[in-house]
C-alpha positions as CSV (number, residue, x, y, z in Angstrom):
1,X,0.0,0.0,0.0
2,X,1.2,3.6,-0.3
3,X,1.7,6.1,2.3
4,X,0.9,9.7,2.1
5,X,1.9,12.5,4.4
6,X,-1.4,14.1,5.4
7,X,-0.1,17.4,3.6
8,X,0.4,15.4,0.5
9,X,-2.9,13.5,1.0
10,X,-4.4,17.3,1.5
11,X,-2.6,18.8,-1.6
12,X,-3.3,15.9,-3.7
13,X,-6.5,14.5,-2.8
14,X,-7.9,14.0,-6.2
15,X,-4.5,11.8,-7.1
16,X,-5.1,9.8,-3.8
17,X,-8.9,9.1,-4.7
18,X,-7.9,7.6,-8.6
19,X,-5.0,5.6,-6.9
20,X,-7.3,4.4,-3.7
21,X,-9.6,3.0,-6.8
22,X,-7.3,1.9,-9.3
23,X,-4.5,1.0,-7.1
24,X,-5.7,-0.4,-4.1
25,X,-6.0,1.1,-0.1
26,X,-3.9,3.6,0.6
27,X,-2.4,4.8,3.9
28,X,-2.5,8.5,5.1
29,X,0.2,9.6,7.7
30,X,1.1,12.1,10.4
31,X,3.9,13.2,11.8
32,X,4.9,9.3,10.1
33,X,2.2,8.2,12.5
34,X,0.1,5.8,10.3
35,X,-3.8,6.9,10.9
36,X,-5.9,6.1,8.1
37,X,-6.9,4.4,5.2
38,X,-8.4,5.6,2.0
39,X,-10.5,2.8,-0.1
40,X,-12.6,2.8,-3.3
41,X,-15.9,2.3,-2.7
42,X,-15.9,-1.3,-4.2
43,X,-13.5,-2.1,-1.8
44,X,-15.1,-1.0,1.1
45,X,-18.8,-2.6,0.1
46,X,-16.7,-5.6,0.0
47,X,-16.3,-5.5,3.0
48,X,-19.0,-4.4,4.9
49,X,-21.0,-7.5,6.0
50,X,-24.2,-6.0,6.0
51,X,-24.1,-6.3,2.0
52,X,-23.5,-9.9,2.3
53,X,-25.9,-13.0,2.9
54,X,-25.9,-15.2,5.6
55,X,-25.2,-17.9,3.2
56,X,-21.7,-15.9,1.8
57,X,-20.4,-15.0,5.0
58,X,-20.6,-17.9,6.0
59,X,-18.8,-19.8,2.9
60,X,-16.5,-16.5,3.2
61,X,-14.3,-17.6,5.9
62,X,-11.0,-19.6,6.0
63,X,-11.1,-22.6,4.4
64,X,-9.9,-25.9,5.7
65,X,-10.2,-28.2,3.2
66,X,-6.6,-29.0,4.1
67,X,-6.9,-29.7,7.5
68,X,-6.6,-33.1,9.0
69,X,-7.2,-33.6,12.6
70,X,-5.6,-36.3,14.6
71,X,-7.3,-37.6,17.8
72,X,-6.7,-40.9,20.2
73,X,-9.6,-43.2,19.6
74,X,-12.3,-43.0,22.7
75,X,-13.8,-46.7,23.6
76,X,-15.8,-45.0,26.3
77,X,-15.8,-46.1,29.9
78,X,-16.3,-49.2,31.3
79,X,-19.9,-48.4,33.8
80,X,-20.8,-50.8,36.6
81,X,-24.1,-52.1,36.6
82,X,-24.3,-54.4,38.6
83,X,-25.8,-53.0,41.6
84,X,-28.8,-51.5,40.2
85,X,-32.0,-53.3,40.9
86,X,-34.0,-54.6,37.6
């Protein structure tokens, strides 16, 4: 992402808008301090989650098709019956 000065961001905001939405985010600083971000609009309406369905947020988050999961096999417990009266 690139980094503007605020002054720069303030002398040049029409150059910061066209990059923010052909470019990608980018950072405004001051005094080297970074302390916000600039984003097209398409960018941000992908994020927001209220423009989303249940359905895609849901399939939206990390995948883990990859993931295997080991665990020690569980024969139960061994229960004593033997003094209840049937």
């Amino acid at each position: 992402m690139a980094k503007w000065q605020v002054q720069e961001a303030k002398a040049k905001f029409s150059e910061l808008m066209d990059k923010a939405e052909h470019e990608g985010p980018q950072i405004v600083t001051r005094h080297g301090e970074e302390r916000v971000v600039v984003l097209s609009i398409e960018d941000y309406e992908n994020m927001d989650p209220r423009n989303k369905s249940l359905k895609e947020l849901l399939l939206g988050g990390p995948k883990f098709d990859d993931l295997e999961i080991e665990r020690e096999p569980d024969f139960g417990r061994e229960i004593d019956l033997s003094d209840l009266d049937i």
